[in-house]
C-alpha positions in Angstrom: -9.5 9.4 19.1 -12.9 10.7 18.3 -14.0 14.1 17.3 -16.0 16.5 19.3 -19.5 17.1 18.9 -19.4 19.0 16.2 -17.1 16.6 14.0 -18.3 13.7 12.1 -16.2 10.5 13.4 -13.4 8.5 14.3 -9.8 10.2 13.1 -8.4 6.6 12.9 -9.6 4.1 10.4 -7.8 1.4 12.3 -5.4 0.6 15.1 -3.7 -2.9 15.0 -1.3 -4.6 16.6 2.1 -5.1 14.8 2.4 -8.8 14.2 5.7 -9.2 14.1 6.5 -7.1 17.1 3.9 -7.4 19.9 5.0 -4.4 21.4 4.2 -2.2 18.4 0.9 -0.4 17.3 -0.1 0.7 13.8 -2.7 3.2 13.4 -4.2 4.8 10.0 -5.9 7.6 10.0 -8.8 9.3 7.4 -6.7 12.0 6.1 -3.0 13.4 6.7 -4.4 16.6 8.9 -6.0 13.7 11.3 -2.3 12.0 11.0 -0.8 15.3 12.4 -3.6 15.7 15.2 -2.7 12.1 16.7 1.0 12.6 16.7 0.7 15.7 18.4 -1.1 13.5 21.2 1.1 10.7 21.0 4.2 13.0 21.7 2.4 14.8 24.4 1.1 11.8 26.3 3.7 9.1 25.8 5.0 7.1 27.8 8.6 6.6 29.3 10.8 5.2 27.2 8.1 4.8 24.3 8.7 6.7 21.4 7.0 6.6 17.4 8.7 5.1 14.7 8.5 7.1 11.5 5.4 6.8 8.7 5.5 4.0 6.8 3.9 4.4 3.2 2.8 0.8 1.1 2.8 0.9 -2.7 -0.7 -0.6 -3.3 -0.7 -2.9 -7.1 -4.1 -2.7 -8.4 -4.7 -5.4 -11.6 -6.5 -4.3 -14.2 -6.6 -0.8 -13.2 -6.9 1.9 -16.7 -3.5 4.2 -15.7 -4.6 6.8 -18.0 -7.9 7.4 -16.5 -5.7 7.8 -13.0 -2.8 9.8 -14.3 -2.7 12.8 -16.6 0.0 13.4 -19.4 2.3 14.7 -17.6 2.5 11.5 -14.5 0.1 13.7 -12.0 -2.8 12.5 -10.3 -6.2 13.4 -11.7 -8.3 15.7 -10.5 -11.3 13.2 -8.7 -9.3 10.2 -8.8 -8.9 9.6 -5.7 
């Protein structure tokens, strides 16, 4: 899915077929607002007998990565960290 002419870009950063399950699709998206906009179409245009399987989040190990200059005090994700 692509934006209009006024937006900037694809919504989806990828879309990959599941290897384990040919049947399947994976698709990641830019943001979570984009995420919302491509279920909305999925439900609306889906086939019979198709149907989405729920999000699927990945913790992500990074080595040598400072924790304190990604979390504050209190656990919470700094401001700009991302």
């Amino acid at each position: 899915m692509r934006e209009g002419e006024e937006g900037s870009g694809w919504w989806c950063v990828a879309v990959t077929r599941d290897s384990r399950h040919a049947a399947r699709i994976r698709v990641t998206c830019r943001d979570d607002s984009k995420l919302a906009r491509v279920k909305e179409a999925v439900e609306k245009t889906k086939a019979v007998g198709s149907r989405m399987l729920r999000d699927q989040w990945y913790p992500v190990k990074v080595d040598t990565a400072c924790r304190t200059a990604v979390l504050d005090e209190h656990g919470e994700l700094r401001t700009g960290a991302v």
